[in-house]
C-alpha positions in Angstrom: -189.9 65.3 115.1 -190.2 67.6 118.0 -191.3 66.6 121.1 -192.9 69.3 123.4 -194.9 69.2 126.9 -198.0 68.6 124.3 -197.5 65.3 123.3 -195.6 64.5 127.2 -199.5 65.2 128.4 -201.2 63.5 125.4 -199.1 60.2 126.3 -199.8 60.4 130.3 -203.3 60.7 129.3 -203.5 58.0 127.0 -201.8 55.8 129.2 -204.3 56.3 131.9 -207.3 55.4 129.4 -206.6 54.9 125.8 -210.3 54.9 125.3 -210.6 58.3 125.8 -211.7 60.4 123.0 -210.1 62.6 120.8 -212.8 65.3 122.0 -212.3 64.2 125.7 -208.7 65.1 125.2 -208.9 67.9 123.3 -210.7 69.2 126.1 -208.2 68.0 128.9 -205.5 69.6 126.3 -207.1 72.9 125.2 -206.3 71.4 121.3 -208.8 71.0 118.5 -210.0 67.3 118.3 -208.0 67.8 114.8 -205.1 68.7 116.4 -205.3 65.8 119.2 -205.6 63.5 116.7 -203.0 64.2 113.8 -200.9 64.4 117.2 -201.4 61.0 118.1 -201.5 59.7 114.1 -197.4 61.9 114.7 -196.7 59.9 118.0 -197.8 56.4 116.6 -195.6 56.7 113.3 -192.4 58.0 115.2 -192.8 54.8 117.6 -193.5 56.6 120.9 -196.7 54.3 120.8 -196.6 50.5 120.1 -200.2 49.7 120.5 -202.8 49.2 122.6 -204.2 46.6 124.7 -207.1 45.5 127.4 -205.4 45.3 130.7 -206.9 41.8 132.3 -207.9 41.6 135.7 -206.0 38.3 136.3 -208.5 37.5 139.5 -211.5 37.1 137.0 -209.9 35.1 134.6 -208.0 33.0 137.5 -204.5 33.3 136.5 -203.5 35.3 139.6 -200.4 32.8 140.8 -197.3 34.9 139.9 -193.7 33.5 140.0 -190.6 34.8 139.6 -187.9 32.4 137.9 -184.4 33.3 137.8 -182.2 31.1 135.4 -179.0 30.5 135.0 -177.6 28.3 131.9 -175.1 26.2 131.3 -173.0 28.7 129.5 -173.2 32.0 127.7 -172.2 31.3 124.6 -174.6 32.9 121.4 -175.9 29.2 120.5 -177.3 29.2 124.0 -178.4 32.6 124.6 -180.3 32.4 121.3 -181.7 28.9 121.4 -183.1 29.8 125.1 -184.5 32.8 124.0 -186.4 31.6 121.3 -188.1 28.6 123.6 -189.2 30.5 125.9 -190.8 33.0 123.8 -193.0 30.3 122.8 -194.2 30.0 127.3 -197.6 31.4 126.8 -197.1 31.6 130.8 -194.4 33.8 130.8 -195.1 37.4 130.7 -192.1 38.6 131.0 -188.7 37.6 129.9 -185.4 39.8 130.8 -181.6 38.7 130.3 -179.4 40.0 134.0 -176.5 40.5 134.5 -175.4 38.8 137.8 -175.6 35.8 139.4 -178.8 34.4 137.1 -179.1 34.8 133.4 -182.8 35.7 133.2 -185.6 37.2 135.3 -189.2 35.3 134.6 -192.3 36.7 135.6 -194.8 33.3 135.3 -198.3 34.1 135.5 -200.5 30.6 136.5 -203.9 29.1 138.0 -202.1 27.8 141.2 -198.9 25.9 142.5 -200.2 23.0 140.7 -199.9 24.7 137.4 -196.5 25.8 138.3 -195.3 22.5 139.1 -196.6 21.7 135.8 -195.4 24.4 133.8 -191.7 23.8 135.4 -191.9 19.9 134.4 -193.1 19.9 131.6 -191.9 23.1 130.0 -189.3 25.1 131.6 -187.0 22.6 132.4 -187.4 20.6 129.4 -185.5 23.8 127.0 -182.0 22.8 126.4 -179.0 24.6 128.7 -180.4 25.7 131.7 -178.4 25.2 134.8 -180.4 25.9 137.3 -183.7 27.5 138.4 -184.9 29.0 141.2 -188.5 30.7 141.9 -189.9 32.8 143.9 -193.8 33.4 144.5 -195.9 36.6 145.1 -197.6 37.1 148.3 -198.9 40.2 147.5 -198.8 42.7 144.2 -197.9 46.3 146.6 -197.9 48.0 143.1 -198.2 46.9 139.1 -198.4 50.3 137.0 -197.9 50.0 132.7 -197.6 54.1 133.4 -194.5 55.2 132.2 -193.7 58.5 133.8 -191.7 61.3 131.6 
């Protein structure tokens, strides 16, 4: 598949709204709306596009408590690495889940109601999965910037 400036724009402006139509961007683009769209139907199949989602305004729906867990386990061997993984898949709370290298195993982003629901969610959940070490959390004061834009 090639991959020109076209489909570059297409995915910037898809990223900004992916309600947009295929006639709004055909416009933006100076394509057909045929074009525009066996472009996309191109961009989906080759994988440049997972999906598409609702982005949630976490204030309306009170889950704006964010929390940032590092964790380190126990040991690194496959059994534990694996088994951790899979359990914490499972968080609904955790948005985010990346394996570091450094002096913590894994980054956490938590996303809760309140300190209260943190608490809860590290007694009752997180600390309950098998091989973690040790935790250590930090909480937002204030989001300076959250994009999903990925710039190419």
């Amino acid at each position: 598949m090639i991959f020109d400036a076209t489909d570059k724009r297409l995915l910037e402006f898809l990223q900004q709204d992916s309600k947009q139509t295929n006639k709004e961007l055909s416009n933006k683009l100076n394509l057909s709306v045929t074009a525009v769209y066996e472009r996309i139907k191109k961009l989906e199949k080759e994988g440049f596009i997972d999906g598409y989602i609702a982005l949630v305004n976490k204030e309306k729906v009170k889950k704006n408590f964010i929390v940032f867990c590092h964790i380190k386990l126990v040991q690194h061997s496959q059994d534990y690495v694996v088994s951790f993984e899979r359990e914490v898949a499972r968080l609904k709370e955790v948005l985010e889940c990346y394996h570091l290298s450094g002096d913590y195993d894994y980054l956490l982003k938590v996303l809760v109601t309140d300190m209260a629901e943190f608490r809860e969610f590290m007694v009752k959940k997180l600390t309950t999965i098998n091989h973690i070490g040790s935790t250590h959390s930090m909480f937002v004061i204030n989001e300076v910037k959250h994009t999903t834009i990925i710039n190419m």
